[in-house]
MARBA-423282 format. One record per residue (C-alpha): residue number from 1; x, y, z. Coordinates in steps of 0.2 Angstrom, whole numbers. Example, Ala and Ser with C-alpha at 12.3 -4.5 7.8 and 13.67 -1.06 7.14 Angstrom:
REM residues 2
REC seq    c1    c2    c3
REC   1    62   -22    39
REC   2    68    -5    36
//
This chain:
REM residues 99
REC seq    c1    c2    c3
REC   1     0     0     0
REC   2     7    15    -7
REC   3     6    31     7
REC   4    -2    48     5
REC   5    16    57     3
REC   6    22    45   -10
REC   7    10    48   -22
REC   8    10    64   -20
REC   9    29    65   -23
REC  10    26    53   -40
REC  11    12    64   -45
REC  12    23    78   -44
REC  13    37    69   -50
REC  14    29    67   -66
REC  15    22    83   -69
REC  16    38    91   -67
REC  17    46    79   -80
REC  18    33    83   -92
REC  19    34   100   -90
REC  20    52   101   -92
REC  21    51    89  -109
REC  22    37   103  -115
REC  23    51   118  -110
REC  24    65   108  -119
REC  25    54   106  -134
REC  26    49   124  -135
REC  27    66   129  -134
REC  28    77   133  -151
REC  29    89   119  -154
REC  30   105   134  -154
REC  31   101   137  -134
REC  32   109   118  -132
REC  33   127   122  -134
REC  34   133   111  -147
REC  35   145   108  -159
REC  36   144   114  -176
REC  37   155   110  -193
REC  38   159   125  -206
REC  39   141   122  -215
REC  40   130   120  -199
REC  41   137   137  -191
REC  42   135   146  -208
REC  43   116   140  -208
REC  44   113   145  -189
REC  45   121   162  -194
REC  46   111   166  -212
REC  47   128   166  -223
REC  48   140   157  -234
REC  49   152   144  -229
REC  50   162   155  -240
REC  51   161   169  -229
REC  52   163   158  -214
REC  53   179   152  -221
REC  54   186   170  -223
REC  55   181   178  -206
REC  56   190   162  -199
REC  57   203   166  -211
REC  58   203   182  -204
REC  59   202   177  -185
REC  60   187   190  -183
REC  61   174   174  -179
REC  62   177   162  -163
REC  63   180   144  -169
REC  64   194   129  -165
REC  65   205   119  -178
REC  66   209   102  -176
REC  67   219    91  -183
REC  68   239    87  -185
REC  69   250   104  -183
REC  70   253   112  -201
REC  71   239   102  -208
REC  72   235   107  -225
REC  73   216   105  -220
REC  74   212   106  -203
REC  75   194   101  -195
REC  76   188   120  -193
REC  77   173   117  -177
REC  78   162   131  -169
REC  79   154   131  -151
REC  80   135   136  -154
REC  81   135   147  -139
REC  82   150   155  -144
REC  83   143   162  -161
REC  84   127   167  -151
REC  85   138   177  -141
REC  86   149   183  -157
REC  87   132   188  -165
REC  88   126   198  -152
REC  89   143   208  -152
REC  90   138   210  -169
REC  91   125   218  -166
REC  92   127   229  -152
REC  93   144   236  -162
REC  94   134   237  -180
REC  95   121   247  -166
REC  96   132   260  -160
REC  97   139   262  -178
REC  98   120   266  -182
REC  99   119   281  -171
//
């Protein structure tokens, strides 16, 4: 016999594992900080891989290289949350340049 306590805690239990499975779906996929490759973070941003290529180029957009030192073709790799928090930048410099 199960106690008054215990199914309240179940009961609430599941509520709160449903309510945070509704929150996680309503949420856009960029707020998990994931990994992206050189065409998923020119997606998430709006632009060209080609563009991508140059800012990295440039060093003027956060991302990692991997692979073997001097490699002709290193793996280039972005953090999503860091190109959220590069675009905002972005938009509080292109802002100020607006006024």
């Amino acid at each position: 016999m199960i106690g008054l306590e215990d199914a309240i805690r179940a009961i609430v239990a599941e509520e709160v594992a449903a309510a945070e499975h509704r929150i996680l779906a309503s949420l856009p996929s960029y707020t998990t900080d994931r990994t992206l490759d050189v065409r998923e973070a020119a997606e998430l941003l709006g632009v060209s891989k080609k563009l991508i290529y140059r800012m990295c180029q440039e060093g003027s957009i956060p991302h990692e290289r991997f692979g073997i030192s001097g490699s002709r073709k290193p793996a280039i790799k972005f953090r999503s949350s860091d190109l959220e928090a590069w675009r905002a930048e972005q938009r509080a410099a292109n802002y100020k340049k607006g006024r």
